[in-house]
C-alpha positions in Angstrom: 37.3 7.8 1.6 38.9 10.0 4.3 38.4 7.6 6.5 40.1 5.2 4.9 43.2 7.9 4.5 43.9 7.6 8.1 43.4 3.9 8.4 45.8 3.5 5.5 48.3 5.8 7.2 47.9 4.1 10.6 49.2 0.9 9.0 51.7 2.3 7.1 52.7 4.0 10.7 53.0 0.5 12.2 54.7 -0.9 9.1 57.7 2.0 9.5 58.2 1.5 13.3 58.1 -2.3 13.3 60.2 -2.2 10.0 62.3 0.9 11.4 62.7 -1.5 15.0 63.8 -4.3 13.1 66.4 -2.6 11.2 67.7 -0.6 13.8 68.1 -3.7 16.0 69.7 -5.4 13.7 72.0 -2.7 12.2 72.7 -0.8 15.2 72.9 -3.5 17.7 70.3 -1.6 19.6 67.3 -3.6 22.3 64.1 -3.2 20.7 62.9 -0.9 23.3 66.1 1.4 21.7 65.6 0.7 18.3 61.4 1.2 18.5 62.1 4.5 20.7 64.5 6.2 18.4 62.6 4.8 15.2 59.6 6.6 16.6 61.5 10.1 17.4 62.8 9.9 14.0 59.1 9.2 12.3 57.9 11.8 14.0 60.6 14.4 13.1 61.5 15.2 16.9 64.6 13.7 16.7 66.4 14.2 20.9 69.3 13.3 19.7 69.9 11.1 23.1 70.3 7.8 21.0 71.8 8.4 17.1 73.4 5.4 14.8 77.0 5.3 14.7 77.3 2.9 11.6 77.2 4.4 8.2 74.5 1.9 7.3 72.4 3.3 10.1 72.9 6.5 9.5 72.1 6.3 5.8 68.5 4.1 6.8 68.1 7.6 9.1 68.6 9.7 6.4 65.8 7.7 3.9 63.6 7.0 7.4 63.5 10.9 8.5 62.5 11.7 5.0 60.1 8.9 4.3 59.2 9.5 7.8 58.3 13.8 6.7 56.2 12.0 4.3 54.1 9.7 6.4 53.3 12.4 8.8 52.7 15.1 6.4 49.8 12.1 4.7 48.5 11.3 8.4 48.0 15.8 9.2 46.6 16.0 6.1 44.0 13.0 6.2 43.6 14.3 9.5 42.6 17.7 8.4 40.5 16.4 5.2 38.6 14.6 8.0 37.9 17.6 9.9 37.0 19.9 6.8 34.8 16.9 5.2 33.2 17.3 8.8 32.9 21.5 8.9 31.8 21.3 5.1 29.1 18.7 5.9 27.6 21.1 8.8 28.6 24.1 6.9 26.3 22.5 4.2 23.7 21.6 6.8 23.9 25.0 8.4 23.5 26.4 4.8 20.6 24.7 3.8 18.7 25.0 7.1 19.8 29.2 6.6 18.4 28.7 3.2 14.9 27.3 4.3 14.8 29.6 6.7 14.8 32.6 4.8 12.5 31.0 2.2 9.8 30.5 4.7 10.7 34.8 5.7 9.9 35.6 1.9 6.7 33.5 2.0 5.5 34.8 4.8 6.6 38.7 3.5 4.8 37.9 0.1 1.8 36.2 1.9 1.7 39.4 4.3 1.8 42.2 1.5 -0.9 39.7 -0.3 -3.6 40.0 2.8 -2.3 43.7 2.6 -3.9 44.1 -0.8 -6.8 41.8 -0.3 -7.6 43.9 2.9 -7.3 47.3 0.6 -9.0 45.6 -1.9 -12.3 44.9 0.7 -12.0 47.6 2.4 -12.7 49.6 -1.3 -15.6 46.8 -2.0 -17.1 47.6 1.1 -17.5 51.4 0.2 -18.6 50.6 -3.2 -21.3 47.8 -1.6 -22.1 50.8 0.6 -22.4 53.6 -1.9 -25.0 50.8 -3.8 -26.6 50.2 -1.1 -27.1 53.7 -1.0 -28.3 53.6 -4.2 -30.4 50.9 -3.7 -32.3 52.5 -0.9 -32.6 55.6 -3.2 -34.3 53.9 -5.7 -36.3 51.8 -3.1 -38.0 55.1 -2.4 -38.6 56.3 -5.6 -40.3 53.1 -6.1 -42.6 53.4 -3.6 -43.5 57.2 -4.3 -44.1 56.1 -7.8 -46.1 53.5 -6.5 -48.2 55.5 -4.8 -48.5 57.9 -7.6 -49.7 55.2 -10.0 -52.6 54.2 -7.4 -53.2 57.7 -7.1 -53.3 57.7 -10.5 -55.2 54.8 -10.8 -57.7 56.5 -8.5 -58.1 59.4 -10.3 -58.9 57.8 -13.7 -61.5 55.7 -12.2 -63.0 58.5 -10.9 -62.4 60.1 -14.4 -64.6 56.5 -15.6 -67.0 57.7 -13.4 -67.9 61.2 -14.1 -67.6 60.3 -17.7 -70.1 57.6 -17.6 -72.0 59.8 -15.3 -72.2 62.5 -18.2 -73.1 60.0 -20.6 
Protein backbone atom coordinates (compact mmCIF):
# COMPACT_ATOMS: atom_id res chain seq x y z
CA UNK A 1 0.00 0.00 0.00
CA UNK A 2 2.98 2.35 0.75
CA UNK A 3 4.45 1.35 -2.02
CA UNK A 4 1.95 2.29 -4.12
CA UNK A 5 1.86 5.87 -2.21
CA UNK A 6 5.13 6.78 -3.74
CA UNK A 7 4.35 5.38 -7.20
CA UNK A 8 1.14 7.38 -7.18
CA UNK A 9 3.13 10.51 -6.10
CA UNK A 10 5.88 9.85 -8.66
CA UNK A 11 3.24 10.22 -11.46
CA UNK A 12 1.53 12.87 -10.06
CA UNK A 13 5.21 14.45 -9.88
CA UNK A 14 5.60 13.95 -13.68
CA UNK A 15 1.96 15.04 -14.33
CA UNK A 16 2.84 18.74 -12.45
CA UNK A 17 6.18 19.32 -14.31
CA UNK A 18 5.07 18.29 -17.71
CA UNK A 19 1.69 20.05 -17.03
CA UNK A 20 3.63 22.98 -15.10
CA UNK A 21 6.26 23.00 -18.54
CA UNK A 22 3.50 23.23 -20.81
CA UNK A 23 1.80 25.97 -19.23
CA UNK A 24 4.69 28.02 -18.47
CA UNK A 25 5.73 27.71 -22.08
CA UNK A 26 2.84 28.69 -23.31
CA UNK A 27 1.92 31.45 -20.90
CA UNK A 28 5.23 32.87 -20.23
CA UNK A 29 6.75 32.45 -23.56
CA UNK A 30 9.45 30.62 -21.85
CA UNK A 31 11.88 27.43 -23.88
CA UNK A 32 10.90 24.34 -22.26
CA UNK A 33 14.28 23.92 -20.69
CA UNK A 34 12.95 27.45 -18.82
CA UNK A 35 9.65 26.61 -18.24
CA UNK A 36 10.57 22.68 -16.90
CA UNK A 37 13.50 24.36 -14.72
CA UNK A 38 11.42 26.97 -12.94
CA UNK A 39 8.29 24.53 -12.86
CA UNK A 40 10.59 22.27 -10.92
CA UNK A 41 12.12 25.04 -8.43
CA UNK A 42 8.62 26.03 -7.76
CA UNK A 43 7.35 22.13 -7.04
CA UNK A 44 9.91 21.73 -4.95
CA UNK A 45 9.39 24.95 -2.88
CA UNK A 46 13.10 26.30 -3.58
CA UNK A 47 12.07 28.86 -5.53
CA UNK A 48 15.93 30.98 -6.86
CA UNK A 49 14.10 33.47 -7.98
CA UNK A 50 16.57 33.80 -11.17
CA UNK A 51 13.55 33.17 -13.62
CA UNK A 52 9.81 34.50 -12.23
CA UNK A 53 6.51 35.07 -14.51
CA UNK A 54 5.91 38.55 -15.49
CA UNK A 55 2.20 37.98 -16.76
CA UNK A 56 -0.60 38.04 -14.22
CA UNK A 57 -1.74 34.77 -15.66
CA UNK A 58 1.66 33.21 -14.80
CA UNK A 59 1.93 34.54 -11.74
CA UNK A 60 -1.55 33.47 -10.52
CA UNK A 61 -0.70 29.48 -12.10
CA UNK A 62 2.53 30.17 -9.57
CA UNK A 63 0.52 31.00 -6.88
CA UNK A 64 -1.98 27.61 -7.25
CA UNK A 65 1.40 25.57 -8.53
CA UNK A 66 3.59 26.52 -5.24
CA UNK A 67 0.74 25.57 -3.16
CA UNK A 68 -0.44 22.48 -4.96
CA UNK A 69 3.21 21.99 -5.35
CA UNK A 70 3.50 22.18 -0.85
CA UNK A 71 0.98 19.54 -1.31
CA UNK A 72 2.68 16.99 -3.56
CA UNK A 73 5.80 17.10 -1.73
CA UNK A 74 4.42 17.10 1.73
CA UNK A 75 2.36 13.40 0.13
CA UNK A 76 5.76 12.20 -1.50
CA UNK A 77 8.00 12.94 2.52
CA UNK A 78 5.28 11.41 4.00
CA UNK A 79 4.87 8.14 1.84
CA UNK A 80 8.44 8.28 2.03
CA UNK A 81 8.58 8.20 5.75
CA UNK A 82 5.41 5.56 6.04
CA UNK A 83 7.87 3.46 3.88
CA UNK A 84 10.60 3.71 6.17
CA UNK A 85 8.47 3.26 9.52
CA UNK A 86 6.39 0.22 7.77
CA UNK A 87 10.11 -0.97 7.36
CA UNK A 88 11.50 -0.17 11.29
CA UNK A 89 8.04 -1.59 12.52
CA UNK A 90 8.47 -4.75 10.46
CA UNK A 91 12.08 -5.43 12.14
CA UNK A 92 10.99 -3.83 15.22
CA UNK A 93 8.35 -6.63 15.13
CA UNK A 94 10.93 -9.13 14.05
CA UNK A 95 13.41 -8.00 16.70
CA UNK A 96 10.46 -8.25 19.22
CA UNK A 97 9.45 -11.55 18.54
CA UNK A 98 12.90 -13.09 18.25
CA UNK A 99 13.49 -10.96 22.05
CA UNK A 100 10.32 -12.64 22.92
CA UNK A 101 11.51 -16.31 22.04
CA UNK A 102 14.47 -15.67 23.47
CA UNK A 103 13.52 -15.06 26.87
CA UNK A 104 10.94 -17.79 26.73
CA UNK A 105 13.52 -20.37 26.01
CA UNK A 106 15.59 -18.33 29.49
CA UNK A 107 12.37 -19.19 31.67
CA UNK A 108 12.35 -22.82 30.42
CA UNK A 109 15.47 -23.41 31.00
CA UNK A 110 15.20 -21.40 34.68
CA UNK A 111 12.04 -23.61 35.48
CA UNK A 112 13.69 -26.83 34.06
CA UNK A 113 16.89 -25.90 36.17
CA UNK A 114 15.08 -25.30 39.66
CA UNK A 115 13.04 -28.64 38.55
CA UNK A 116 16.42 -30.95 38.42
CA UNK A 117 17.20 -28.81 41.58
CA UNK A 118 14.29 -30.47 43.41
CA UNK A 119 14.52 -33.81 41.82
CA UNK A 120 18.32 -33.82 42.91
CA UNK A 121 17.04 -32.80 46.71
CA UNK A 122 14.42 -35.07 46.31
CA UNK A 123 17.19 -38.27 45.53
CA UNK A 124 19.49 -37.19 47.42
CA UNK A 125 16.75 -37.54 50.62
CA UNK A 126 15.62 -41.08 48.95
CA UNK A 127 19.03 -42.13 49.02
CA UNK A 128 19.38 -41.59 52.89
CA UNK A 129 16.06 -43.09 53.46
CA UNK A 130 17.14 -46.37 50.96
CA UNK A 131 20.17 -46.17 53.21
CA UNK A 132 18.70 -45.92 56.67
CA UNK A 133 16.50 -49.29 55.25
CA UNK A 134 19.10 -50.79 54.28
CA UNK A 135 20.31 -50.35 57.49
CA UNK A 136 17.40 -51.78 58.75
CA UNK A 137 17.36 -54.37 56.57
CA UNK A 138 20.81 -55.68 57.55
CA UNK A 139 19.55 -55.26 61.27
CA UNK A 140 16.92 -57.51 60.79
CA UNK A 141 19.04 -59.82 58.54
CA UNK A 142 20.95 -60.51 61.74
CA UNK A 143 18.32 -61.01 63.96
CA UNK A 144 17.15 -63.57 61.55
CA UNK A 145 19.96 -65.56 61.57
CA UNK A 146 20.57 -65.40 65.53
CA UNK A 147 17.02 -66.55 65.69
CA UNK A 148 17.83 -69.06 63.40
CA UNK A 149 20.31 -70.42 65.14
CA UNK A 150 18.34 -70.32 68.32
CA UNK A 151 15.54 -72.34 66.85
CA UNK A 152 18.05 -75.22 65.74
CA UNK A 153 19.46 -74.84 68.99
CA UNK A 154 16.26 -75.23 70.16
CA UNK A 155 15.37 -77.75 67.95
CA UNK A 156 18.40 -79.59 69.39
CA UNK A 157 17.69 -79.32 72.72
CA UNK A 158 14.12 -80.74 72.49
CA UNK A 159 15.31 -83.73 70.70
CA UNK A 160 17.52 -84.36 73.18
CA UNK A 161 14.60 -83.60 75.64
CA UNK A 162 12.70 -86.71 73.26
CA UNK A 163 15.52 -88.61 74.19
CA UNK A 164 16.05 -88.58 77.77
CA UNK A 165 12.26 -88.77 78.09
CA UNK A 166 12.00 -91.90 76.06
CA UNK A 167 15.02 -93.04 77.79
CA UNK A 168 13.17 -92.69 81.26
CA UNK A 169 10.29 -94.33 79.97
Amino acid sequence: MLRNRIYFAGVLIVILLSFGTSIYHFVEGWSFVDSFYFSTITLTTIGYGDIAPTTDAGKILTSFYALIGIGVMLYILSSVVGVSIFKQEKNFGKIFSTFHRLRHHESEIKKAKEINVKQEEKIKTHEKELKKEKEINVKQEKKIKTHEKEIERTKKELEEIKKEIKKNE
